[in-house]
N, C-alpha and C positions, 0 to 999 in steps of 0.2 A: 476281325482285326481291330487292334487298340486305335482310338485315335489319339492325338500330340496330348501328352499331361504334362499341365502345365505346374508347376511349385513355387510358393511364394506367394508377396505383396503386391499388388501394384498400388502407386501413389499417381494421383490422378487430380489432373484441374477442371472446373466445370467452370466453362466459361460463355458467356451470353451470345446471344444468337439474332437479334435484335433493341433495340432502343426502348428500355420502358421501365417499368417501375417492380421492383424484385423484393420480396421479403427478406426482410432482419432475423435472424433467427439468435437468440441471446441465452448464454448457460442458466440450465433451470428453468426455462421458459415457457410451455409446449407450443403456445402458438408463437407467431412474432411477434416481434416487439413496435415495429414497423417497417417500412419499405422507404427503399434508399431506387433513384434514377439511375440508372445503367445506362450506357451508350454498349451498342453494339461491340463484340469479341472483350470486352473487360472479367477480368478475371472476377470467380463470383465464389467458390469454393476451392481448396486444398483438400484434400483426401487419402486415404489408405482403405485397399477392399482386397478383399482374399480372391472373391469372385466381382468381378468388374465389370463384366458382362450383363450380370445380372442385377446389378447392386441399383438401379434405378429402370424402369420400364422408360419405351420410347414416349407414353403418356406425360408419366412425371417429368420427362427433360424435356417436352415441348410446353409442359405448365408451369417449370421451374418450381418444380413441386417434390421437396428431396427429401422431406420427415413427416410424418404421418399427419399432419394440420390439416391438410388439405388446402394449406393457405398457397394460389397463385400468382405468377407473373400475371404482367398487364399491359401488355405494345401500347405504343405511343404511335401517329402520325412524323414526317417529316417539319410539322409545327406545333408538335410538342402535345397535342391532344390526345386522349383516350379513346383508342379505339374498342369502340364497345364489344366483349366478347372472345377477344384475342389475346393469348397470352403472349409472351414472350418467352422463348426458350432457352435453352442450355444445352452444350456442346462438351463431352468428353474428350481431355489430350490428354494423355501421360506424359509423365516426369520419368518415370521408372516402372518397368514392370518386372514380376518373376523375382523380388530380391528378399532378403530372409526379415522379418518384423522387426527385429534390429536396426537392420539396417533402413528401409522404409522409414518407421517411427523418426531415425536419425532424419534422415532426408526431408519428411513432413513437417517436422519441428522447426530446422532451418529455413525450408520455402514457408513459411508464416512468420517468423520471426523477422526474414525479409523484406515479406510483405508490411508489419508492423510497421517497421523502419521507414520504409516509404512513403505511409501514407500514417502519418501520424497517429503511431499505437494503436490505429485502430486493425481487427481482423478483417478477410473478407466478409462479405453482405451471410454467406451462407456458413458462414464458419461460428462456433459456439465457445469454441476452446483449444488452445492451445496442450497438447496432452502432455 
């Protein structure tokens, strides 16, 4: 028996899972360029992935580790300290699943331009480019 096939994009936010200090990742870059403080559930990347399931291991989202650097998050204490050894993670929500690269690409382009808007032109921590 077939199981459910799914068709389509999903557009997907990764967002923090803890308080700490998160890589910069900047077009052209390979490594970051630096780390920016995160507070716990802040949006950290916008996304499009064919398979979304797969498109990051539970390893990478608990290291905040989302493009082959290997560069990780970094928890903090409730007094702002580094806790030695611990990363800080990242938590998958969709925006949209299942919808055709058109329409996704449309979708992606607006929730960053949004974001832009709000936090002055700048991208999310984990975003590189606007497509």
């Amino acid at each position: 028996m077939l199981g459910w096939i799914r068709f389509g994009l999903d557009v997907y936010g990764l967002y923090t899972t803890a308080d700490g200090w998160y890589p910069v990742h900047t077009k052209g870059q390979p490594q970051p360029t630096s780390y920016v403080f995160m507070k716990k559930e802040e949006l950290y990347k916008i996304g499009e992935s064919k398979n979304s399931a797969n498109r990051y291991s539970t390893t990478a989202l608990d290291e905040a580790r989302i493009n082959k650097s290997g560069a990780k998050s970094v928890a903090v204490d409730a007094n702002g300290k580094v806790i030695q050894g611990q990363t800080a993670g990242l938590r998958m929500d969709f925006f949209d699943q299942g919808g055709t690269k058109q329409a996704d690409r449309l979708l992606e382009n607006q929730l960053l331009e949004n974001y832009k808007k709000q936090n002055g032109g700048n991208l999310p921590a984990g975003n590189k480019t606007c497509h």
